[in-house]
N, C-alpha and C positions, 0 to 999 in steps of 0.2 A: 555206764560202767567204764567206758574206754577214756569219756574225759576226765574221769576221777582219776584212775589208774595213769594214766598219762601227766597226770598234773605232777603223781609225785617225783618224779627225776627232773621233772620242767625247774618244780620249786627248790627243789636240791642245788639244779644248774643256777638260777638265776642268783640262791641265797651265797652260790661260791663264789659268784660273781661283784657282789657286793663288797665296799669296803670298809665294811665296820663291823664288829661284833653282834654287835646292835642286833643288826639287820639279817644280818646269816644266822642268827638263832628263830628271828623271825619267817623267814623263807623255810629253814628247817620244820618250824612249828606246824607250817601252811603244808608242804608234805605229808608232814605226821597224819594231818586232818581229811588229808586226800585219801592217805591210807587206810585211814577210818571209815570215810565214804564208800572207798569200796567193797572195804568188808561189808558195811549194810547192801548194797546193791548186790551183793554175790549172794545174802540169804535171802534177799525179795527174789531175783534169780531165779533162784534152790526152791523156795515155798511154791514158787507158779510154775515150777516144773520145767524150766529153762536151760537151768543146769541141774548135772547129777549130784549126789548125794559126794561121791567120791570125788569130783571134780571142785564141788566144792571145801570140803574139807583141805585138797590138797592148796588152792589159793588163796583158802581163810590162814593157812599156816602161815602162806607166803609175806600177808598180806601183816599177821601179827610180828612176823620176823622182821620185816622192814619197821614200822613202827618201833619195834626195843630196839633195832640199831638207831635209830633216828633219836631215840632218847639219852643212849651213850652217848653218840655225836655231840648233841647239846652238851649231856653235863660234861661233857670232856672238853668241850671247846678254849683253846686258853686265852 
């Protein structure tokens, strides 16, 4: 869960880093997909009793919030 969670500001940084459109929508994308991962990983988690119910919910939110701004980001990108 830490290297999903961690991946996505990594691919954020590395896709600002890039110089082309291209590529930063691409790096974007890979984020998004990280942010994905670790909503699954927070409800395997949650089901084996790892995390709580409330714990999870509060970083499933987190976790859905990043991904919609990563989706503006893309389509806004000029």
């Amino acid at each position: 869960m830490r290297r999903a969670a961690l991946s996505i500001p990594s691919n954020i940084a590395e896709g600002c880093g890039e110089g082309s459109r291209k590529e930063t929508i691409r790096f974007l994308h890979m984020a998004a997909r990280s942010a994905a991962e670790t909503e699954s990983h927070l409800i395997i988690a949650s089901d084996m009793g790892f995390v709580s119910p409330d714990v999870r919910e509060q970083f499933l939110g987190n976790a859905v919030s990043i991904r919609r701004m990563l989706a503006k980001l893309i389509a806004n990108l000029p």
